[in-house]
N, C-alpha and C positions, 0 to 999 in steps of 0.2 A: 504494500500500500504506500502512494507516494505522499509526500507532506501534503500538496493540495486535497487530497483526499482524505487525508487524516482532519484537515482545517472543516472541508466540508462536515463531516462526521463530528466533530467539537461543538460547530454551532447549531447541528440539529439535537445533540446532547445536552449544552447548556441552556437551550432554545429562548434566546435574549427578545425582551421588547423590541429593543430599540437598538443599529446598528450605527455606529457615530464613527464618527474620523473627520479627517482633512481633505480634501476631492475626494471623497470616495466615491461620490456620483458619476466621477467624470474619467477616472484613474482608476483606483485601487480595484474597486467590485469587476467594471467593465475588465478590467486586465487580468484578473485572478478565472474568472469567465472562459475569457477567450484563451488564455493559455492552458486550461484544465481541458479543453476543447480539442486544442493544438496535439497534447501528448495523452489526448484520448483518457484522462482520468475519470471515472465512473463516480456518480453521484454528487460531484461536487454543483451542478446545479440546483441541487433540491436544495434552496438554502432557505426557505420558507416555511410554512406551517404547515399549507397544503398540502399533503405529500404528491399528488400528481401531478402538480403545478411548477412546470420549471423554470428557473429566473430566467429573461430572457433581455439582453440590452436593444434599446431602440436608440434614436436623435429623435431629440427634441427640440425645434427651432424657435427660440426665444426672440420677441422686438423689444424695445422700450425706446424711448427718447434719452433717456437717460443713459441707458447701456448699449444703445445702436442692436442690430442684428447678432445674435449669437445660437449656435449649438451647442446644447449638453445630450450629455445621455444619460438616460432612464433605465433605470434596472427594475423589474417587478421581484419583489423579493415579498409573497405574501403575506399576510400576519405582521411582517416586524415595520417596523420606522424606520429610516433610514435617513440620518441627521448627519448631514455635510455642513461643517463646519462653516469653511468657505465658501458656499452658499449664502449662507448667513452673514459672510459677512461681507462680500460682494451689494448685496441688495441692501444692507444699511448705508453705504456711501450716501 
């Protein structure tokens, strides 16, 4: 079993509210995703409550006048919250 698969297996064990970090929206989740994808690791998408429900990353094309045109991506991670930091604190400027 590789670490990402071990990761995936932790947080369907300690089965958290709420997932927090630093771009995780945009970075960390999407990258953890796509490389567990890459080397074919098993289950590390069920990182949600669901159980048949797998995370899946999209774009998300954001406007403001404030912040001009921007893409994020979106992860469905069901059940938990998912609290990016820098999110937060982008949108307080």
């Amino acid at each position: 079993m590789c670490t990402l698969e071990r990761w995936g297996e932790f947080v369907r064990l300690v089965d958290p509210d709420v997932i927090t970090g630093y771009n995780i929206q945009n970075f960390d989740i999407p990258y953890v995703l796509d490389r567990a994808k890459h080397i074919k690791a098993s289950m590390v998408e069920f990182l949600g409550r669901v159980k048949d429900r797998p995370s899946k990353i999209r774009d998300a094309a954001l406007q403001s006048k404030q912040m001009g045109n921007r893409v994020n991506k979106q992860t469905n991670i069901e059940g938990r919250v998912q609290f990016d930091v820098l999110q937060v604190k982008n949108q307080s400027k």
